[in-house]
Short mmCIF file of the C-alpha atoms (twelve columns), coordinates in Angstrom:
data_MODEL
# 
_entry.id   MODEL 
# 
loop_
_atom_site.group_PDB 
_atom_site.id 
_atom_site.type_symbol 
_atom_site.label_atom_id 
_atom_site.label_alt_id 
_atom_site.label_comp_id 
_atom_site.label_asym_id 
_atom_site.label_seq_id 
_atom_site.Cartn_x 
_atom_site.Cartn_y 
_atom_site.Cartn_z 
_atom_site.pdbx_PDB_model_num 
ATOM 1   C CA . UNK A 1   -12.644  -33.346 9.616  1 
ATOM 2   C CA . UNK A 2   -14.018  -29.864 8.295  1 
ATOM 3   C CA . UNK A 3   -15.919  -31.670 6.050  1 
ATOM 4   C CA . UNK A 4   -17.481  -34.262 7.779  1 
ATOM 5   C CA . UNK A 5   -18.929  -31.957 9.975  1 
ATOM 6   C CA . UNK A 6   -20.214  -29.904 7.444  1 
ATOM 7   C CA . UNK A 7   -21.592  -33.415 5.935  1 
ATOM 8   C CA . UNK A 8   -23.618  -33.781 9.174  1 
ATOM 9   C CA . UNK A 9   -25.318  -30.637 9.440  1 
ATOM 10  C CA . UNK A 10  -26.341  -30.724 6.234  1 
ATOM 11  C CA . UNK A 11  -27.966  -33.961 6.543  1 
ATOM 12  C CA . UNK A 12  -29.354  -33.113 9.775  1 
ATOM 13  C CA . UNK A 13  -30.943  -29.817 7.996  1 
ATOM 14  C CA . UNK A 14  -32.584  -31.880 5.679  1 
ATOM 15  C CA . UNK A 15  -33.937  -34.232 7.810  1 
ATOM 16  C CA . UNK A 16  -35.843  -31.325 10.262 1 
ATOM 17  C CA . UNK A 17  -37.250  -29.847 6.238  1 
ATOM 18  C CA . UNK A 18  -38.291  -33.051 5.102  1 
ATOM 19  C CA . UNK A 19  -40.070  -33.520 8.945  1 
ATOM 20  C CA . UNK A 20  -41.472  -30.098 8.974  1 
ATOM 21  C CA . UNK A 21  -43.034  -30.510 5.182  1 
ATOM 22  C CA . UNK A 22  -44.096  -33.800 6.226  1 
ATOM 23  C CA . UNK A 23  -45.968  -31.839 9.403  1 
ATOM 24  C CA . UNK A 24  -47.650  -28.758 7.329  1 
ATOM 25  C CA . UNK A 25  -48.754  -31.191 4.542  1 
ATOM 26  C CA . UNK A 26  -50.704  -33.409 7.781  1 
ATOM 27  C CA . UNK A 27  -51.939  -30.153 9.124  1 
ATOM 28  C CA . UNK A 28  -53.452  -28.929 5.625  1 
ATOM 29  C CA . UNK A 29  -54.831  -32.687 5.576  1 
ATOM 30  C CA . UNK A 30  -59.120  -31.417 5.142  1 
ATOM 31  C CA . UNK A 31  -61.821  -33.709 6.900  1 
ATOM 32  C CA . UNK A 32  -64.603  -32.988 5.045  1 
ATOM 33  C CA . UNK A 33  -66.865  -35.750 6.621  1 
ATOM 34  C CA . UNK A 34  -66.155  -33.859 9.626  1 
ATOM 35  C CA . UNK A 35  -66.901  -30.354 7.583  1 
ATOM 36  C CA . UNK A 36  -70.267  -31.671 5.956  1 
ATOM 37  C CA . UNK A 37  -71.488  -32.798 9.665  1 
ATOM 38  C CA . UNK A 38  -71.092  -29.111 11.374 1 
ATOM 39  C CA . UNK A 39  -72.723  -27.615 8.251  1 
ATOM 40  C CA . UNK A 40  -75.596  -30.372 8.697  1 
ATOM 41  C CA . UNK A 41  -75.899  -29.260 12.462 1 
ATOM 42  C CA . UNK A 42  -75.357  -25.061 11.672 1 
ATOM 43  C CA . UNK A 43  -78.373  -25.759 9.064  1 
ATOM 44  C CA . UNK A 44  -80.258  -27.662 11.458 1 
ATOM 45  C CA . UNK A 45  -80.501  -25.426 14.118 1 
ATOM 46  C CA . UNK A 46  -80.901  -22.347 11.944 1 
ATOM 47  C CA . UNK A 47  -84.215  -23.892 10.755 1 
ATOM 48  C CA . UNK A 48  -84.685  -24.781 14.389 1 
ATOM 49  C CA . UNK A 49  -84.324  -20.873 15.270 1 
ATOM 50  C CA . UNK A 50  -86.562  -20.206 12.285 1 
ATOM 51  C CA . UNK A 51  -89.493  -22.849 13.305 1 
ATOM 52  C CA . UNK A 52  -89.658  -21.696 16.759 1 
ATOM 53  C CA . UNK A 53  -89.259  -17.819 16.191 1 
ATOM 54  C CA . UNK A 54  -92.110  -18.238 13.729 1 
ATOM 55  C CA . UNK A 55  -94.321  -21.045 16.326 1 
ATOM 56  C CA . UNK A 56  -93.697  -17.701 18.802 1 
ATOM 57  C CA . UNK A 57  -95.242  -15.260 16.265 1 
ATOM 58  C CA . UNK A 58  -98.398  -17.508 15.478 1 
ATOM 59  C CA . UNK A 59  -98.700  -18.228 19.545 1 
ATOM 60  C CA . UNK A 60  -98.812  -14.229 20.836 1 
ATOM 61  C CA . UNK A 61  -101.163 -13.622 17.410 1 
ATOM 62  C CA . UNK A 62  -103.584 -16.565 18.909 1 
ATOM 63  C CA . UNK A 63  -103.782 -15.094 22.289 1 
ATOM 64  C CA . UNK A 64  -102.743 -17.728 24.102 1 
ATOM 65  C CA . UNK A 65  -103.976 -18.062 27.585 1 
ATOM 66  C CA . UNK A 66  -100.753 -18.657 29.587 1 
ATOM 67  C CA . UNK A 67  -97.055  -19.139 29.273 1 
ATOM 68  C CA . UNK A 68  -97.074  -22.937 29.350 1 
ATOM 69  C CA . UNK A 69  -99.846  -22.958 26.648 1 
ATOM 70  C CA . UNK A 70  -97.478  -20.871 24.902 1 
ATOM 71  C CA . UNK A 71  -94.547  -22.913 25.601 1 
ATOM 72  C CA . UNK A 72  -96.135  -26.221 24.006 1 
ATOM 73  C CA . UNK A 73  -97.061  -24.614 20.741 1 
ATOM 74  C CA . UNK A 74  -92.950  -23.677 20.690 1 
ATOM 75  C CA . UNK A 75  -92.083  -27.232 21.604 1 
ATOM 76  C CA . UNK A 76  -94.874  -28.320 18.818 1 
ATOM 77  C CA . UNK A 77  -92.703  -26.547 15.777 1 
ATOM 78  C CA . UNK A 78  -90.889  -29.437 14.634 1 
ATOM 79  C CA . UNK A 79  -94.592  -30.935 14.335 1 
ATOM 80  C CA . UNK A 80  -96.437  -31.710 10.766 1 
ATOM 81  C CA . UNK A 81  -100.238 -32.345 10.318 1 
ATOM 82  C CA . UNK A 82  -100.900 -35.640 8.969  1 
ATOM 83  C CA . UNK A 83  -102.587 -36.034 5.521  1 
ATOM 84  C CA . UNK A 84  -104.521 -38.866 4.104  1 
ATOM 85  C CA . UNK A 85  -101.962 -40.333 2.229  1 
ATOM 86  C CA . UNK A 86  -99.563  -40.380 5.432  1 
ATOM 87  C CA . UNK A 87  -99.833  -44.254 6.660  1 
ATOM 88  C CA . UNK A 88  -99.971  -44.914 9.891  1 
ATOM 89  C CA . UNK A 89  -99.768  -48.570 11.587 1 
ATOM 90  C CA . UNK A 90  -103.214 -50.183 12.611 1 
ATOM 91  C CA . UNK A 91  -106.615 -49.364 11.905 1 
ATOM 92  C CA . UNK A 92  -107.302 -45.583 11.836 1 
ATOM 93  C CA . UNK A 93  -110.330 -44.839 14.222 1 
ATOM 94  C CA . UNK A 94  -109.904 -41.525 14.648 1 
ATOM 95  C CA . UNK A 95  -110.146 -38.526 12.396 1 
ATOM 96  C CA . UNK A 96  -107.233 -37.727 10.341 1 
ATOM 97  C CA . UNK A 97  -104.894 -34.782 12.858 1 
ATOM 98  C CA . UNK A 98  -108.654 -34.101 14.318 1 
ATOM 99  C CA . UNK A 99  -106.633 -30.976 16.549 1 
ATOM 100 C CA . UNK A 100 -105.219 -28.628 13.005 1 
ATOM 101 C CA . UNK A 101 -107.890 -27.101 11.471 1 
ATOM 102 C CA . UNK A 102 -106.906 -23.804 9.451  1 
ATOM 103 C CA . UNK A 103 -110.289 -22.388 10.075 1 
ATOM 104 C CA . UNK A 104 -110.473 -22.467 13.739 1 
ATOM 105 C CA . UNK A 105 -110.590 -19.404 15.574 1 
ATOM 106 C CA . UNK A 106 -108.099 -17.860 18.028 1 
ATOM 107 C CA . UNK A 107 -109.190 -18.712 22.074 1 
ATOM 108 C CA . UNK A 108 -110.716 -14.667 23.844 1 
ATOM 109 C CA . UNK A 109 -108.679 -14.731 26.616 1 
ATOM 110 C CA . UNK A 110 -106.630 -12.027 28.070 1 
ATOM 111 C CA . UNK A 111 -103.562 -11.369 26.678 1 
ATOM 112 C CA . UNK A 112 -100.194 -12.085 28.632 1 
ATOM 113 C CA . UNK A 113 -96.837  -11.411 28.527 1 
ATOM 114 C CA . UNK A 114 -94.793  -14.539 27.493 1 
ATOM 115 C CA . UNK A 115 -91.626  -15.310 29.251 1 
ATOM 116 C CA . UNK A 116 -88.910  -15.144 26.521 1 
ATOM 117 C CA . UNK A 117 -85.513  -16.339 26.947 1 
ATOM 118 C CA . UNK A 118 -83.516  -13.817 26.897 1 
ATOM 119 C CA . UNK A 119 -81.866  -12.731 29.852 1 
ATOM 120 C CA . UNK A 120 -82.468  -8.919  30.757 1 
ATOM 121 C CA . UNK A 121 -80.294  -6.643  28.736 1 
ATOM 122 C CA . UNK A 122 -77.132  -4.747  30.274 1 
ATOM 123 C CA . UNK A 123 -76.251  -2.736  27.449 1 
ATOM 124 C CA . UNK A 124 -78.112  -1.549  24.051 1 
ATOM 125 C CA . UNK A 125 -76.015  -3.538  22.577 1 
ATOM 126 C CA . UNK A 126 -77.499  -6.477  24.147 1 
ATOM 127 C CA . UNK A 127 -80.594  -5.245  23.912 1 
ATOM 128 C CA . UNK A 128 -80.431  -4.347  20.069 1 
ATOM 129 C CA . UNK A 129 -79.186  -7.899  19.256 1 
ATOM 130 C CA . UNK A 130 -82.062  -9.693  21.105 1 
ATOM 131 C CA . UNK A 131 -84.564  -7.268  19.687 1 
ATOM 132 C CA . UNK A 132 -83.529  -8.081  16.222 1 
ATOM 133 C CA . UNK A 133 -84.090  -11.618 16.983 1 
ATOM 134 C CA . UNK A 134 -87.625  -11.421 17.833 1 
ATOM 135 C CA . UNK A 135 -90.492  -10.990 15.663 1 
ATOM 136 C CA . UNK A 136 -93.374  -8.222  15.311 1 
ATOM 137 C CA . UNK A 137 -95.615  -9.731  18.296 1 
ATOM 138 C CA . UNK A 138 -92.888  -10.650 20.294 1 
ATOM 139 C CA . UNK A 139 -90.998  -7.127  20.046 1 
ATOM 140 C CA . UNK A 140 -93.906  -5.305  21.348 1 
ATOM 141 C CA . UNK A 141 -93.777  -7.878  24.854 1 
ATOM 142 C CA . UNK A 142 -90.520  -7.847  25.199 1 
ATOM 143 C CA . UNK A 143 -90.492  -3.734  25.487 1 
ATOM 144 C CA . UNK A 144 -93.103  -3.775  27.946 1 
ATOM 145 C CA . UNK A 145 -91.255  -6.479  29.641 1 
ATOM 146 C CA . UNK A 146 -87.838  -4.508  30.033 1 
ATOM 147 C CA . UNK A 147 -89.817  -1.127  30.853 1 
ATOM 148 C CA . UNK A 148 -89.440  2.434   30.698 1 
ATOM 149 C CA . UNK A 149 -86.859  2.640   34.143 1 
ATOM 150 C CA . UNK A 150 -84.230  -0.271  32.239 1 
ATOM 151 C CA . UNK A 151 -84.477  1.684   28.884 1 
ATOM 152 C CA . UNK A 152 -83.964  4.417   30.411 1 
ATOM 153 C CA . UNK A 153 -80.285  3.290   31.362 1 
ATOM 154 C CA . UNK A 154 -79.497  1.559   28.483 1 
ATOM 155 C CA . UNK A 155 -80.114  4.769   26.269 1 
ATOM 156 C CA . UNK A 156 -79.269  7.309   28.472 1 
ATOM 157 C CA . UNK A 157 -76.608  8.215   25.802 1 
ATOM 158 C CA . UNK A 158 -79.515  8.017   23.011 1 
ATOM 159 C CA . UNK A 159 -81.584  5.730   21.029 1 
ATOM 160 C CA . UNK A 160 -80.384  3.375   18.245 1 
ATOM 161 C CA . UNK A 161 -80.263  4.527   15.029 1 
ATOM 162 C CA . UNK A 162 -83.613  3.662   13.736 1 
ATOM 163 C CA . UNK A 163 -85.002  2.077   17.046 1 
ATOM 164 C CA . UNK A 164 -87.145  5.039   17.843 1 
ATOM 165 C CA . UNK A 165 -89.094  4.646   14.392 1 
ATOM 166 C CA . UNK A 166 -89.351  0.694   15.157 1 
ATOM 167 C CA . UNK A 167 -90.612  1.225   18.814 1 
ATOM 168 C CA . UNK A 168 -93.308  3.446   17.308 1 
ATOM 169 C CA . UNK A 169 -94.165  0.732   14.852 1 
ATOM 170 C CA . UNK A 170 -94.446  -1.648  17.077 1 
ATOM 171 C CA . UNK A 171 -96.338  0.507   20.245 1 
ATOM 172 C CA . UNK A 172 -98.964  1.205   17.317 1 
ATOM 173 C CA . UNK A 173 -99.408  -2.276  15.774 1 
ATOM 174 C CA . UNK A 174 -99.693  -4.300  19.436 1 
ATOM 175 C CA . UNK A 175 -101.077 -1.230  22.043 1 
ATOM 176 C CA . UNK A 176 -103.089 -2.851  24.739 1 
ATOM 177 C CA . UNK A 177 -105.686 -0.144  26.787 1 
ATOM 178 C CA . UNK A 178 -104.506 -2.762  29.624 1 
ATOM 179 C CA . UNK A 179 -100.900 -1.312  29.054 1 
ATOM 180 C CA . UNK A 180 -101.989 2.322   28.997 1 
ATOM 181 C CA . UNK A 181 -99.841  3.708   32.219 1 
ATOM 182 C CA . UNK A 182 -96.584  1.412   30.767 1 
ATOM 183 C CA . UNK A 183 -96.771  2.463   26.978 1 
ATOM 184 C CA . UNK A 184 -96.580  6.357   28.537 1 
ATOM 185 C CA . UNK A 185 -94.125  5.921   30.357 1 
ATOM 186 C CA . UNK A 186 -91.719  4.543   28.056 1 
ATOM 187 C CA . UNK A 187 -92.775  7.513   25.757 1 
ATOM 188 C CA . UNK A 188 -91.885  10.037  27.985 1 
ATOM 189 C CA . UNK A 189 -88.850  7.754   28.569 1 
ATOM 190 C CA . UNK A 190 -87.639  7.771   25.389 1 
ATOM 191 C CA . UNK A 191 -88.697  11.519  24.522 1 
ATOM 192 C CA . UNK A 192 -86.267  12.316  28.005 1 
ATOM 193 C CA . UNK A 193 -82.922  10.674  25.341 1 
ATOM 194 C CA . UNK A 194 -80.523  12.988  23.990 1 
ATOM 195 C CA . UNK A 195 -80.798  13.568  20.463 1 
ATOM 196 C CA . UNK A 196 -84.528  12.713  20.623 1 
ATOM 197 C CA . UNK A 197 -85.428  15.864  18.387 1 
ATOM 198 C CA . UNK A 198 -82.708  14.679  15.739 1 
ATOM 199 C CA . UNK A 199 -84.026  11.178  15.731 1 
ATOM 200 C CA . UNK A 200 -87.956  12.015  14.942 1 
ATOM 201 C CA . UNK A 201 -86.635  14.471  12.011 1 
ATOM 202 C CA . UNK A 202 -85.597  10.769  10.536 1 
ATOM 203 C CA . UNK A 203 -88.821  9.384   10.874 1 
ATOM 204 C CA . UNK A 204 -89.741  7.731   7.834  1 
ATOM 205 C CA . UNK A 205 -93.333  8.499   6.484  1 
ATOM 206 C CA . UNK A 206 -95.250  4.966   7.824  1 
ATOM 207 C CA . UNK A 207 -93.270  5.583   11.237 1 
ATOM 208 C CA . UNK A 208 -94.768  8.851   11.473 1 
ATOM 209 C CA . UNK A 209 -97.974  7.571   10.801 1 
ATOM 210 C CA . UNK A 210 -97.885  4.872   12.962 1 
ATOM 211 C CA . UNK A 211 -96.785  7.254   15.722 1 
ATOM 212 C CA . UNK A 212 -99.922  9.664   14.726 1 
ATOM 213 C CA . UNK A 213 -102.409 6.569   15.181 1 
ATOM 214 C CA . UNK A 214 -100.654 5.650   18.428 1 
ATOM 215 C CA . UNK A 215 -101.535 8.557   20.523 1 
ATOM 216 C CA . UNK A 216 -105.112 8.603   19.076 1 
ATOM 217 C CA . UNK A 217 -105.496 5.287   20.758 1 
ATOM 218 C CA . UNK A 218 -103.573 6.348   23.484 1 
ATOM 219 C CA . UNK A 219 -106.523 9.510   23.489 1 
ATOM 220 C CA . UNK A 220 -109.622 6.976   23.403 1 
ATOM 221 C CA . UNK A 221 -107.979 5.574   26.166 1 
ATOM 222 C CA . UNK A 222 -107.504 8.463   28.550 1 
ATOM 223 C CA . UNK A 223 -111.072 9.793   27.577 1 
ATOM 224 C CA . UNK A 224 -112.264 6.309   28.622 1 
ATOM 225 C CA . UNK A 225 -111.164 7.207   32.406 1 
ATOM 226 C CA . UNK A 226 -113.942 8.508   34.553 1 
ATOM 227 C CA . UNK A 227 -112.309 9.933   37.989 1 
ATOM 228 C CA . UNK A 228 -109.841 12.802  38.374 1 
ATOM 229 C CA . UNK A 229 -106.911 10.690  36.813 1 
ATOM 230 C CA . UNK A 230 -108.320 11.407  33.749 1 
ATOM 231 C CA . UNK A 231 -107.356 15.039  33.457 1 
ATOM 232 C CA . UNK A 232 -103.788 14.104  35.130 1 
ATOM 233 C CA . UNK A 233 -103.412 11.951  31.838 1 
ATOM 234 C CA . UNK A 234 -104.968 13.749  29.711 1 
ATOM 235 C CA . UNK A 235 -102.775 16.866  30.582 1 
ATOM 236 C CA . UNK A 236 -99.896  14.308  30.586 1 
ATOM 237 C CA . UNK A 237 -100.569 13.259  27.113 1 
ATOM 238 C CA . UNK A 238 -101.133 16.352  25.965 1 
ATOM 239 C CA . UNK A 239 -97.145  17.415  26.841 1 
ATOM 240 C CA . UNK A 240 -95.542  14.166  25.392 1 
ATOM 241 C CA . UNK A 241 -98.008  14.578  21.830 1 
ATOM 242 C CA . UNK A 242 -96.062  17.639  22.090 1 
ATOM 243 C CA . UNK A 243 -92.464  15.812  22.490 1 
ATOM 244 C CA . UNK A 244 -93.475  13.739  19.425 1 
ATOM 245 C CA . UNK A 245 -94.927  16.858  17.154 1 
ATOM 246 C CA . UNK A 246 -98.558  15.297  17.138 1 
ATOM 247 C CA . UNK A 247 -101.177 17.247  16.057 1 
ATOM 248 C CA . UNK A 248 -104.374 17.828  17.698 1 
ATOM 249 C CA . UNK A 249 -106.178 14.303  17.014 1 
ATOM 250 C CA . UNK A 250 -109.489 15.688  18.053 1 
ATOM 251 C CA . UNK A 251 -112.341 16.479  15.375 1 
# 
């Protein structure tokens, strides 16, 4: 009787292995149709980030006139210009793409800020990963766009590594006279951070540079005021060239 029993759990033992082999060997069971399709969609909408981050760039750099102007040219990435050789059903009585032409100029028109669409930052975390996402252009909207009071509590602990030398860049390649009274206050924003002293000694040399140009333009800018608010800025600018251990930029 012993051994009967012992016959039967035995058996049952090797029935639950053979079941539980049977269930790892299904689990480790690779789709790879299924694998090749989400690596067709994660490369697909990469190059969709890619064509539209870049159809962003080329649309601030053209001066668009408004936000929907710039929203077609966005929508637009994913188009091609059609060349003589493409074919195209019926009798061709127009000029070939008659609306690309590499040599046209970019519209005057008063530059805008684009609506972007990102969501306002609530960290510098968050705002560190969307301003890595954005391109030269883009970067120097988007800081105007959050504004010296928002930065202000997001680094009120202190600036990114590195940020400080990238805001410079940026401030210097994009400055608007139209965005005189925002650019200084984020200045005087940032130069308010703790550490801020620590962070210009890491200035590289073009960041430096860049920051020396910037508050010449900022200069022209505050000489171009005619009533009394010029010597509030000027004496304004004066501290914060101070902050950022500028020079006298004056012949």
């Amino acid at each position: 009787m012993v051994k009967r029993n012992c016959n039967v759990s035995i058996g049952t033992e090797t029935q639950s292995e053979e079941q539980i082999v049977t269930l790892m060997e299904d689990q480790e069971t690779i789709d790879f149709r299924q694998l090749e399709r989400e690596l067709a969609n994660a490369l697909a909408a990469d190059q969709k980030y890619s064509r539209e981050n870049d159809a962003k760039f080329r649309a601030i750099h053209q001066k668009v006139a408004s936000y929907e102007e710039f929203r077609d040219i966005v929508l637009a990435s994913n188009l091609k210009p059609l060349e003589r050789k493409d074919k195209v059903g019926g009798e061709r009585k127009q000029p070939w793409n008659p609306s690309f032409n590499t040599n046209s100029c970019a519209r005057e028109s008063e530059n805008v800020m684009p609506e972007e669409s990102f969501s306002d930052p609530t960290n510098a975390f968050e705002f560190t990963r969307d301003w890595r996402r954005l391109g030269n252009g883009e970067k120097y909207y988007y800081l105007l766009r959050v504004g010296a009071e928002k930065l202000s509590q997001l680094f009120h602990a202190e600036v990114c590594s590195g940020l400080l030398g990238e805001f410079l860049l940026v401030l210097n390649e994009s400055f608007q006279a139209i965005h005189l009274e925002t650019v200084l206050q984020i200045l005087q924003t940032l130069a308010e951070t703790k550490r801020f002293d620590l962070n210009l000694v890491f200035l590289s040399g073009s960041e430096k540079e860049s920051s020396q140009k910037l508050f010449v333009k900022l200069q022209t800018c505050v000489g171009a005021i005619e009533d009394e608010r010029r010597r509030i800025e000027d004496k304004r600018l004066t501290k914060l060239m101070a902050c950022y251990k500028i020079g006298s930029t004056k012949d």
